[in-house]
C-alpha positions as CSV (number, residue, x, y, z in Angstrom):
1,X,87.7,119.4,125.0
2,X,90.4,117.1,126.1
3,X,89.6,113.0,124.7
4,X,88.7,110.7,126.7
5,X,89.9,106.9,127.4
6,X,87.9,104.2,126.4
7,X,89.9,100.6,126.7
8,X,93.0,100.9,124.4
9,X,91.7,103.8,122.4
10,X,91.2,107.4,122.5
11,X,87.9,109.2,122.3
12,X,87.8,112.4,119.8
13,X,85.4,114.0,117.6
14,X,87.2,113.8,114.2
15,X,87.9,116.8,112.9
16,X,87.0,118.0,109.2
17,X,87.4,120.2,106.3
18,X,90.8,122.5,105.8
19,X,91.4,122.3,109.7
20,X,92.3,118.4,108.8
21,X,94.1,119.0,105.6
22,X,96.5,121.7,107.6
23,X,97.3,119.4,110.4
24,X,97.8,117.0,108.4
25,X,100.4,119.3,106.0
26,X,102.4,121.1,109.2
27,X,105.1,118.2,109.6
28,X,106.0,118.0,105.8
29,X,106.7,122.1,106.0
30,X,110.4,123.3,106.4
31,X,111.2,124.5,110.1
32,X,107.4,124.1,110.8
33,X,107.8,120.4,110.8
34,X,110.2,120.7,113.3
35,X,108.3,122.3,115.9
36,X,107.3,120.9,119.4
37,X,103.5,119.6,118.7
38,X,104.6,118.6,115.2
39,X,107.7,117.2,114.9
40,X,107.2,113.4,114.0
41,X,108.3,110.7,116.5
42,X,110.9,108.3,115.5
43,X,110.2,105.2,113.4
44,X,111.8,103.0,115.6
45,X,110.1,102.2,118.7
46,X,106.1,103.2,117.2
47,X,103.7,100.3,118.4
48,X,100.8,101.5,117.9
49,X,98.1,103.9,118.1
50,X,94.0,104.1,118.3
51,X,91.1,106.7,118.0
52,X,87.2,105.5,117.9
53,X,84.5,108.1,117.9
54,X,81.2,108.5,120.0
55,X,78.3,106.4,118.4
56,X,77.1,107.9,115.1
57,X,73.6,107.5,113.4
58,X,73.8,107.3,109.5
59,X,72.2,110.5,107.9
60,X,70.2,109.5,104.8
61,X,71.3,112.8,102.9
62,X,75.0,111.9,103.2
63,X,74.5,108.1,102.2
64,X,72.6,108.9,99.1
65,X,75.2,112.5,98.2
66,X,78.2,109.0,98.0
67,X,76.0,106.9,96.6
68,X,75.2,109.9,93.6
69,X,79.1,110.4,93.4
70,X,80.0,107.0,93.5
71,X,77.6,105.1,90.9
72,X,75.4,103.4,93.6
73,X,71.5,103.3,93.6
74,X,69.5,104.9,96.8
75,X,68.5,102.1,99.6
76,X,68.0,101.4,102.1
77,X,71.2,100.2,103.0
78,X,74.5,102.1,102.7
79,X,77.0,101.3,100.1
80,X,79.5,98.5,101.0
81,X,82.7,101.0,101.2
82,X,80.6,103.5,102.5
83,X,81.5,103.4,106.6
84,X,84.9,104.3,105.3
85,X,83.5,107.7,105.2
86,X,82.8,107.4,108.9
87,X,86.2,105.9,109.7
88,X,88.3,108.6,107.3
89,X,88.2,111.7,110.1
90,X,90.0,109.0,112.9
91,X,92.6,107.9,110.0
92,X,93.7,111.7,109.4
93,X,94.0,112.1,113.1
94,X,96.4,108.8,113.2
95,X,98.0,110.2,110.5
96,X,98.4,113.7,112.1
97,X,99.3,112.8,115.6
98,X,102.7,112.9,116.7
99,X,103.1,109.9,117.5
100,X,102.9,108.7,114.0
101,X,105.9,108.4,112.7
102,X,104.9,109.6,109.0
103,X,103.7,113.0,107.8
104,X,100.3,112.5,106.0
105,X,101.0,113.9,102.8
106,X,103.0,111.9,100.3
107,X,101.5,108.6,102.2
108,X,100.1,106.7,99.4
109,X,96.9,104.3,99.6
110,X,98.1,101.1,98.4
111,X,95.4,98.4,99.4
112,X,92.3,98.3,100.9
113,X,90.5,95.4,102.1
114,X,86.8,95.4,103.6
115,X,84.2,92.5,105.1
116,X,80.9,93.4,105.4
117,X,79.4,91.1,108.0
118,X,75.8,92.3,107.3
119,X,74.2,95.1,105.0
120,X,74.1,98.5,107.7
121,X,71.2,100.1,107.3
122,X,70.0,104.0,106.8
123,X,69.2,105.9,110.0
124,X,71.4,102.9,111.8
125,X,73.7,103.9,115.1
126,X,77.4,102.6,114.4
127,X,80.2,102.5,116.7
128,X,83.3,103.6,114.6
129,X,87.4,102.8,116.1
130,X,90.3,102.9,114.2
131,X,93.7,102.2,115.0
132,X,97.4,101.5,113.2
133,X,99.9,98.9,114.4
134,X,103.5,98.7,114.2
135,X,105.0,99.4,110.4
136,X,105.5,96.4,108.4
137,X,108.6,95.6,105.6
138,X,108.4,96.7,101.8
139,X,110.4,96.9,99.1
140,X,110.0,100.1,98.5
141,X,109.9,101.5,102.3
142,X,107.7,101.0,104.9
143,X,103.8,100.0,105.4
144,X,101.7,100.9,107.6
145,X,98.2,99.0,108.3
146,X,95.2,101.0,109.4
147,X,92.5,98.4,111.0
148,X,88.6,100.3,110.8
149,X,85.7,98.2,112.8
150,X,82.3,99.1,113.0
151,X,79.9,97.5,115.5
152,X,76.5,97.8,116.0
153,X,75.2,100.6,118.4
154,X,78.2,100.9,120.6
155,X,81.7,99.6,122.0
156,X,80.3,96.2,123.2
157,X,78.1,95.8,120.5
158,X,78.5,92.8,117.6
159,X,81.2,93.6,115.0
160,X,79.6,94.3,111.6
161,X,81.8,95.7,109.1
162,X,85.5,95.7,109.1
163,X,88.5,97.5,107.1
164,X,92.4,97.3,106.6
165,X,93.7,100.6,104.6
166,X,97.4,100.1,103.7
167,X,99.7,103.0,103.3
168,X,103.0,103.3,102.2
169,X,105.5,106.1,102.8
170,X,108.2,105.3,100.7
171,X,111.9,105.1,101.6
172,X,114.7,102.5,102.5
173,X,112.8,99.6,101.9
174,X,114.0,95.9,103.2
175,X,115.6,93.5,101.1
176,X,114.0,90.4,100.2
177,X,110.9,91.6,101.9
178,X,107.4,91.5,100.2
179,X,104.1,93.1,100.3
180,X,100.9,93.1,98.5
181,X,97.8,91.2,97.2
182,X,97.8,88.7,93.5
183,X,94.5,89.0,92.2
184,X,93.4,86.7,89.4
185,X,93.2,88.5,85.9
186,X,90.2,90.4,84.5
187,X,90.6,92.1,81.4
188,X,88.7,95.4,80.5
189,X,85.4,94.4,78.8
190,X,84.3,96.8,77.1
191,X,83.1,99.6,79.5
192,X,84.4,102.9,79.5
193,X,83.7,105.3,82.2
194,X,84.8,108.9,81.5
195,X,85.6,110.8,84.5
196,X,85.1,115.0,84.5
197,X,88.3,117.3,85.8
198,X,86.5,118.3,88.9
199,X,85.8,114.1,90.6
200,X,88.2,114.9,93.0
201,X,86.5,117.7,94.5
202,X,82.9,116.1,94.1
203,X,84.5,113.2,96.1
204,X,86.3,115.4,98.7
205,X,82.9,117.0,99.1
206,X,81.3,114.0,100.5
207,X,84.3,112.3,102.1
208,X,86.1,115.2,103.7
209,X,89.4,114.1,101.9
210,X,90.7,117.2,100.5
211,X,94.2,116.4,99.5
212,X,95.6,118.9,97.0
213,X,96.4,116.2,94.3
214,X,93.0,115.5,94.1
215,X,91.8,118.8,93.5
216,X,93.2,121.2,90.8
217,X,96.4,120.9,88.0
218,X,98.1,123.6,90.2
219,X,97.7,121.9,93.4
220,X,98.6,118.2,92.0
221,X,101.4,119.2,90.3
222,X,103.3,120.9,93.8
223,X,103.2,117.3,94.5
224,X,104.3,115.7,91.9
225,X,101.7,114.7,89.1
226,X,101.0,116.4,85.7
227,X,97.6,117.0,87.2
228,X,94.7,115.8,89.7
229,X,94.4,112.5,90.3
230,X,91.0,110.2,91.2
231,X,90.7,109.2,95.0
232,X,92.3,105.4,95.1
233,X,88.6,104.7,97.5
234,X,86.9,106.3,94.4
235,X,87.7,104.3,92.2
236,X,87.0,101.2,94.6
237,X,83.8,102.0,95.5
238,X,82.8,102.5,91.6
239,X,84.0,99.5,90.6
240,X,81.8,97.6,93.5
241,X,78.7,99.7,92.5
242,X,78.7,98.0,89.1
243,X,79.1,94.5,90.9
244,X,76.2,95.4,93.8
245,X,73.8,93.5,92.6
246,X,75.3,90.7,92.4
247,X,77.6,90.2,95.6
248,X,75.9,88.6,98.6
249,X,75.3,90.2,101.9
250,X,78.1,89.4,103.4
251,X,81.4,89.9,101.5
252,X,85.2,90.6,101.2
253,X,86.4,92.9,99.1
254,X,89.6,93.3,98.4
255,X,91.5,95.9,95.8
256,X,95.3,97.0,95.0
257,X,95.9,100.7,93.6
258,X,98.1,100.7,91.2
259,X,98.9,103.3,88.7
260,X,97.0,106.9,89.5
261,X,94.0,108.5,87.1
262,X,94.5,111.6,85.8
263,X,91.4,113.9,85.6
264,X,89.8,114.2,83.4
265,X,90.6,111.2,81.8
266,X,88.6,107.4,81.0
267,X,88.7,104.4,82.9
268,X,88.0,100.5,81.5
269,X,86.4,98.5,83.8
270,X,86.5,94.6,83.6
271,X,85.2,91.6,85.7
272,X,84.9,88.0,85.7
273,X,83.7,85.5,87.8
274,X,85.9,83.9,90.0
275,X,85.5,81.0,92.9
276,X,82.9,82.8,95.2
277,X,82.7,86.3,93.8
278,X,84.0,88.0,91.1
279,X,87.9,89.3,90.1
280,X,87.9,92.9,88.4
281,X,90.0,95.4,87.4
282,X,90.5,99.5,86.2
283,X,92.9,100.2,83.6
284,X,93.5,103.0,81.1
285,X,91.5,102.2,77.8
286,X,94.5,103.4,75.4
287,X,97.6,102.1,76.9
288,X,95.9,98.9,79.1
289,X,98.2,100.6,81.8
290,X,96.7,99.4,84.8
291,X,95.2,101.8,87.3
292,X,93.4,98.7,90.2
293,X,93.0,95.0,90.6
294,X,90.7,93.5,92.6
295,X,88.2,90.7,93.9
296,X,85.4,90.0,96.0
297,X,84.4,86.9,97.9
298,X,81.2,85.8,99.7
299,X,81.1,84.6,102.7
């Protein structure tokens, strides 16, 4: 079915599953990559691109399968990064369009920033658009901001929950340029969560991302690592489930990824209150490497 225009976006149903994961793999294959339908525009010249989805209503089954994976008690109301679960199926057709200038894989998650207007409700219909702008300076190559808003019921309704995802492909990067979020300190207190080898594909089960370095030793280490890795929005979303209670409706949450978690492995979590929320942290209970730094901030 060909998508249709709505304003400044494009209409699709996100796709899901190993259909995603392919697309997304073709432009980093030898030959393949090169191939009309494939190849990757230029960097130079990309302005922009956008996707939003048909209204969705909230399935009660899904919420509370994150919520199980993720730490978070059943509600009413769905977890505060849980609409990126709604949003993931546009970002992977960004991503995997053309007209992006970046192959999906190797793309790393390196912030992720999200205001919850209001607490969204089970059984609620969302409008979900997505779109990425033009890439922005690093040091270490090039950034590339995806912007997620939810609104209530459709297009034109109120905005009600709102997300930045920051991704970096790595490369020439630009002199004297800078990038990225200073969070104040929060040092591990104590708890230790351990994490079992197969996370990654409990997560990928709920949030359709299926990378391979998320999955098994054999797949992780093609790309790179000694074996899987945690998802970066994991590791977020368990870190605000043991804050829940105690954030008010509406918040900002804002977190930087920093060093990956190996599965299976352990995790030390830390927080401390901070000027209108709380700063917190993930780091690696042995070494103190760190793994995320965050903070959240009512509004």
């Amino acid at each position: 079915m060909a998508p249709e225009m709505t304003g400044a976006t494009t209409t699709i149903e996100p796709g899901s599953g190993l259909s995603v994961l392919l697309k997304a793999a073709l432009p980093s294959i030898p030959v393949v990559g090169g191939l009309p339908g494939v190849r990757k525009a230029p960097l130079s010249g990309f302005g922009g691109l956008g996707f939003d989805r048909r209204p969705v209503t909230i399935e009660r089954a899904h919420v509370e399968a994150y919520a199980a994976v993720c730490g978070f008690p059943t509600k009413d109301t769905v977890p505060l990064p849980y609409p990126h679960m709604l949003a993931f199926g546009l970002h992977m057709a960004l991503m995997s369009d053309p007209a992006f200038p970046a192959p999906a894989i190797g793309t790393v998650h390196l912030e992720n920033s999200i205001t919850q207007h209001r607490p969204i409700g089970v059984g609620e219909t969302v409008a979900v658009s997505a779109h990425v702008g033009a890439p922005v300076a690093h040091p270490k190559g090039t950034v590339f901001e995806f912007v997620t808003t939810v609104r209530e019921n459709d297009a034109d309704g109120a905005v009600i929950w709102e997300e930045t995802s920051a991704y970096l492909r790595r490369g020439r990067g630009e002199e004297g340029s800078s990038y990225g979020m200073v969070f104040p300190d929060a040092p591990a207190s104590g708890t230790v969560w351990k994490l079992p080898a197969d996370l990654g594909r409990t997560y990928a089960g709920v949030s359709g991302d299926h990378n391979p370095i998320h999955l098994y030793p054999l797949t992780a280490k093609a790309l790179g690592f000694p074996r899987q890795i945690a998802h970066g929005m994991w590791t977020m979303a368990r870190c605000v489930a043991a804050l829940e209670n105690r954030l008010a409706d509406a918040v900002r949450v804002d977190v930087a990824f920093k060093k990956p978690v190996l599965l299976p492995g352990a995790v030390a979590f830390g927080s401390t209150p901070v000027d209108q929320g709380f700063a917190f942290s993930l780091s690696n209970p042995r070494s103190g490497a760190p793994h995320l730094a965050g903070r959240t901030t009512d509004l």
